[in-house]
Every structure is written in structure tokens, then in C-alpha cells.
C-alpha positions in Angstrom: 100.8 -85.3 -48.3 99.8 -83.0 -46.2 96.8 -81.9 -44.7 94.9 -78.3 -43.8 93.5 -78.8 -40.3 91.4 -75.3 -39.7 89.3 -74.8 -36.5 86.4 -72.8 -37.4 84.7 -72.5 -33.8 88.0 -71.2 -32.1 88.2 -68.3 -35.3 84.7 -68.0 -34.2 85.1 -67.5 -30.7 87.8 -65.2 -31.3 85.9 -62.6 -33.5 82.8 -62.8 -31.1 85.2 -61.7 -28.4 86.7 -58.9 -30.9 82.8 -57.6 -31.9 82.0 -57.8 -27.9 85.5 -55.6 -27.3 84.3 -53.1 -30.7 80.7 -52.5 -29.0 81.9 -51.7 -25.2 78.7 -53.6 -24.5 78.3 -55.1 -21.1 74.9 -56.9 -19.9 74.4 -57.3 -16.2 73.9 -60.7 -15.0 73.0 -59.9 -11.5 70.5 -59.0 -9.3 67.8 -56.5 -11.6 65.8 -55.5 -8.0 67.2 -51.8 -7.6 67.1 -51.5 -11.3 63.1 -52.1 -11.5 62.4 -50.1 -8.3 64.5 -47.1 -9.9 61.6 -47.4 -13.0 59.0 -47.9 -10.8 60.1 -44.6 -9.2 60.8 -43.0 -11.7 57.5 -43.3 -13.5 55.5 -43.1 -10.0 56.3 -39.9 -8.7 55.8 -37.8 -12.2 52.4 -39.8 -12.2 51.7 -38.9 -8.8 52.6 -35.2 -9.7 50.2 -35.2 -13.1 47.4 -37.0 -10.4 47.8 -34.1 -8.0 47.6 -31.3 -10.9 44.4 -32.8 -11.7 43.5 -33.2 -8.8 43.6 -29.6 -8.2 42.8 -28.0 -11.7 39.1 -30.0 -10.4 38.9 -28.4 -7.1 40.0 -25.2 -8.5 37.2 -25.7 -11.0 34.6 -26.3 -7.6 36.0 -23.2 -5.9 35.2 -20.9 -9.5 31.8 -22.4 -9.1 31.2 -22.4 -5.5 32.8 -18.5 -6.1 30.1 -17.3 -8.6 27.2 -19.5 -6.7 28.2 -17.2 -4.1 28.3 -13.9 -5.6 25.0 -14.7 -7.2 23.6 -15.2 -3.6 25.2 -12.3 -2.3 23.3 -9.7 -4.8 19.8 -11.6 -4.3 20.5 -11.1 -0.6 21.5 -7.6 -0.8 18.7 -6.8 -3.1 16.2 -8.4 -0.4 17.7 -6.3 2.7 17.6 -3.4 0.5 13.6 -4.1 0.2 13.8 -4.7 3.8 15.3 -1.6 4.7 12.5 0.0 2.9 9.9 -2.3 4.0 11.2 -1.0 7.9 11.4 2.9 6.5 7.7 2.6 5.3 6.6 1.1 8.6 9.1 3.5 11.0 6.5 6.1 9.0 3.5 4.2 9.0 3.9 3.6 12.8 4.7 8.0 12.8 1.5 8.8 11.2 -0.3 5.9 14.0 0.9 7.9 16.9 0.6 10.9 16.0 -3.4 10.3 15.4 -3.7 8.1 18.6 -1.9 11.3 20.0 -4.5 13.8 18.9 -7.0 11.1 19.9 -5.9 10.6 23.5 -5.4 14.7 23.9 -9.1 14.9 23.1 -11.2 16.6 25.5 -14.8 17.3 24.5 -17.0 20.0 25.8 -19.9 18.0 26.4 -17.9 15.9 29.2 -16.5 19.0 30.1 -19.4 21.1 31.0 -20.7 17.7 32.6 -18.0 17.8 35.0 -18.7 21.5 35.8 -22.1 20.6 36.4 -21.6 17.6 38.5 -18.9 19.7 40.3 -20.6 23.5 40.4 -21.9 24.5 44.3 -25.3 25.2 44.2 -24.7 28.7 45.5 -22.5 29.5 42.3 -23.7 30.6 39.1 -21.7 30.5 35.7 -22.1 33.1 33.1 -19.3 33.0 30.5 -16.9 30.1 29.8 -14.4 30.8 27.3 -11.6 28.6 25.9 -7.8 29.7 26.0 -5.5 29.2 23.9 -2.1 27.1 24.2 0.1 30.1 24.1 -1.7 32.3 26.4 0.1 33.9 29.0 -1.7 34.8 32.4 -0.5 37.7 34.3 1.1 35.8 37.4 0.5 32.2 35.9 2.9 29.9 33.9 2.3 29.2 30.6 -0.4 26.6 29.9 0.2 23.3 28.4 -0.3 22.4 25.0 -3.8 21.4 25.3 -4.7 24.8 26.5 -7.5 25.9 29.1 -10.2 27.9 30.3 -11.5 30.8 31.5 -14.9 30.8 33.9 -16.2 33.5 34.7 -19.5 33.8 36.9 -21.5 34.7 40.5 -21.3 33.4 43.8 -23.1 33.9 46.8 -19.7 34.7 48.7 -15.8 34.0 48.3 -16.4 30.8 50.3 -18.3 30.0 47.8 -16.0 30.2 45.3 -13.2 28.9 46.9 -15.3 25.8 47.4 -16.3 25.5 43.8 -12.1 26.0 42.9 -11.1 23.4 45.4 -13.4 21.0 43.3 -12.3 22.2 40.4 -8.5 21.1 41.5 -10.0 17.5 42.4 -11.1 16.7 38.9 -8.9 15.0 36.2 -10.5 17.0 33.3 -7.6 20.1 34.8 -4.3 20.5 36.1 -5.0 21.2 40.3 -1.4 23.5 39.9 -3.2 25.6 37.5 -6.4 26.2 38.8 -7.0 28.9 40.6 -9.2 32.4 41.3 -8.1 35.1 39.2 -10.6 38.1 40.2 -12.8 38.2 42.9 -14.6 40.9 43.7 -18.0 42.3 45.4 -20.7 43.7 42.9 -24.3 44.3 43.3 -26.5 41.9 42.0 -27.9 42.5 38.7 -31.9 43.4 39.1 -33.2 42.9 35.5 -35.0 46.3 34.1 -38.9 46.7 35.2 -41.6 48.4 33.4 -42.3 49.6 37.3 -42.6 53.1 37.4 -40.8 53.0 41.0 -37.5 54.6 40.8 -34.7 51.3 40.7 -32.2 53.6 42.2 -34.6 53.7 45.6 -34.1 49.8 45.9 -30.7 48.7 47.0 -29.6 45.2 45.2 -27.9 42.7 47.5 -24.0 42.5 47.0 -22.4 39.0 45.6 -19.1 37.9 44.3 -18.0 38.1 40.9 -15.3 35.6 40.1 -12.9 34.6 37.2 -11.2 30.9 37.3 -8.7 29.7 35.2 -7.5 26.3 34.4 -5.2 24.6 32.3 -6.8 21.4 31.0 -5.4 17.8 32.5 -2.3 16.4 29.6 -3.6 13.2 31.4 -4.1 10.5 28.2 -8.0 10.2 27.7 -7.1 6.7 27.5 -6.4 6.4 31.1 -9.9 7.6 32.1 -12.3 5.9 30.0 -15.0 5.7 32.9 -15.0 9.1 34.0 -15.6 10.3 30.3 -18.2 7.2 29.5 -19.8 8.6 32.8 -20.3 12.1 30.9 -21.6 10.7 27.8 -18.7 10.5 25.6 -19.6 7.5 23.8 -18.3 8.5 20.7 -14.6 9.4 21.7 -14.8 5.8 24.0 -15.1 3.9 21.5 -12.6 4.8 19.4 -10.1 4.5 21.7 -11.3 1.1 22.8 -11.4 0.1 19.3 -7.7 1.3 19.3 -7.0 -0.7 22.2 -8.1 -4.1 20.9 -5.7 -3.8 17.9 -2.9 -3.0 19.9 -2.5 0.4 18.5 -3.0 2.2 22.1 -2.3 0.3 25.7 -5.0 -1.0 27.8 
């Protein structure tokens, strides 16, 4: 008889080969290194890109902050310098107003230390009848124009023109007037004026003695009343000194 000898692992060999052939299917059996470092790149680098968008989408996010802290700052600073601007404009006029007064203060001449000084300064031989104040925009015949504190006029006797040239020279030497602008105006010899008698001698028979009758003008000193405290506390001003020492102590006029 005869007997059917079949090998079933070689037919099984054979069609493994045949499916392997069907697939195309190849496994690598090397080395798998540059295969794991090409997925390790390949999934680093789109991390490190999603990090860095991040990354900036948060700084961008400080930045809008930091923007609108800013802005915010910026108006409450411009809203302070615009108080400070007016704050300054209020004190430029404030500080106006100040010197103007301590102008009018320190242009101040009263007639109490004036007169004073004519008395103190008046020859004993010269008599004053008539003193009369001139104003700023006077003009003399002959003279400039006087200053803005304006002058004045004296009018009087003297015993002779020595005598009044004497009396001007003093005149010039005091700080109450301007020396340029003080000077004789008329000069001239009348006869002394004899006050009327009930004497029933004739006046006319009697023969008055002959004297000088003078005009002097002066333009009063633009010298600040500040600057000579002494000589008007010497006259008596004690009102007008003490003001201006009051202003001195706050600063408002210089010592």
C-alpha cells in the first residue's frame, strides 16, 4: 500500500512567505536611534513653537496693561500740570498786584517829612510863603519834564540872592529831590511888604527896604522810600516806616 506523506510546516512556510510578498511589508531590524530622534524632533520644535506663541500672547497681554496703566497716568498727570499752570498764572498775578502796591508804597512821599526837611534845611534869612505841588506832566518853561512822582513849586522871600542860592544848594543835597531838577526859577528885587497901619502918616513917605522874591522848583527824588528809612523815621514818618518794614520781614520788599 501506499502511503500520503504531507509536510504541513513547509506548506506553511511557503504561504507565510506568499502573505509577507502580498503586503510589501518590511520591518527594520536595525539600529531605531535616528528614527526616535526624528520623533523627538519632530514633536519638539512644533512644541517649542506653541511655547513661544504663548509666551508672547502673555507679554503682549503685560504690554496692553502696562499700555493703559500708562495712558491713565498720563491724563492724571496732564490734568495736574494743567492745575499747575494755573496755580503759576494765579500767582504770576498775585505777585502783579504785590508789586504794584509795594510800588505805590515805596513812591510814597508824605508832606509832613517833606516840610520837615524844608525846615531842617531853610536858611534863617529865607522866608517861605506858598508851596504848591506839581503835577507829573507838567512842563516848565526851560526844564525837562518831571518824573512820575511829580514836584514842587516854592515860592517865598529872601534877604538877598545869596540867600537863595544857599537855600537851593541845600535843597540839591537832600534825597527828598532830584539835585538836576532843582533850581531858581524867578528871582527878583521887590520891596518888602509893610502891613497896612491905622497911622495917619502917609505910607508912601516911608520907603520899604528891597528883598528877593524867589520861585524854586524841584522834581521830587524816584529814590525807593525803602532805601531811606532813617531819614524819614527822622521826620516823623512812623506810619509809612512801618509798613514798609513790615513788608520787609515777609520778604515782600528787600532789606
Amino acid at each position: 500500500m501506499y502511503s500520503i506523506d504531507i509536510n504541513f510546516l513547509k506548506n506553511r512556510k511557503t504561504e507565510n512567505k506568499f502573505e509577507e510578498k502580498r503586503l510589501g511589508i518590511s520591518l527594520p531590524t536595525g539600529n531605531l536611534t535616528p528614527v526616535y530622534i526624528g520623533v523627538v524632533v519632530g514633536i519638539f520644535f512644533p512644541a517649542l513653537v506653541g511655547i513661544g506663541w504663548w509666551f508672547v500672547q502673555i507679554k503682549n497681554t503685560a504690554l496692553d496693561n502696562n499700555i493703559t496703566q500708562l495712558k491713565q497716568e498720563n491724563e492724571s498727570l496732564e490734568s495736574q500740570i494743567q492745575s499747575l499752570n494755573k496755580v503759576q498764572v494765579e500767582t504770576k498775578k498775585i505777585k502783579q498786584e504785590t508789586q504794584a502796591l509795594v510800588s505805590v508804597f515805596d513812591q510814597i512821599r508824605p508832606w509832613s517829612a517833606m516840610l520837615q526837611e524844608l525846615r531842617d534845611r531853610i536858611p534863617t534869612t529865607v522866608q517861605i510863603d506858598s508851596i504848591k505841588q506839581i503835577a507829573p506832566t507838567t512842563l516848565t518853561q526851560g526844564q525837562p519834564a518831571l518824573n512820575s512822582t511829580g514836584g514842587i513849586e516854592i515860592s517865598g522871600f529872601a534877604r538877598s540872592f545869596s540867600d537863595v542860592n544857599d537855600f537851593t544848594l541845600t535843597l540839591q543835597q537832600s534825597r527828598f529831590f532830584k539835585a538836576a531838577q532843582t533850581k531858581i526859577m524867578t528871582a527878583e528885587l521887590v520891596d518888602f511888604p509893610l502891613p497896612p497901619t491905622g497911622n495917619s502918616i502917609n505910607s508912601s513917605q516911608i520907603k520899604p527896604p528891597q528883598i528877593v522874591k524867589y520861585t524854586i522848583q524841584s522834581s521830587l527824588s524816584d529814590v525807593p522810600a525803602s532805601e531811606f528809612i532813617r531819614e524819614l523815621e527822622q521826620k516823623g514818618t512812623v506810619g509809612l516806616v512801618s509798613r514798609i518794614r513790615s513788608m520787609q520781614q515777609t520778604g515782600i520788599i528787600p532789606k
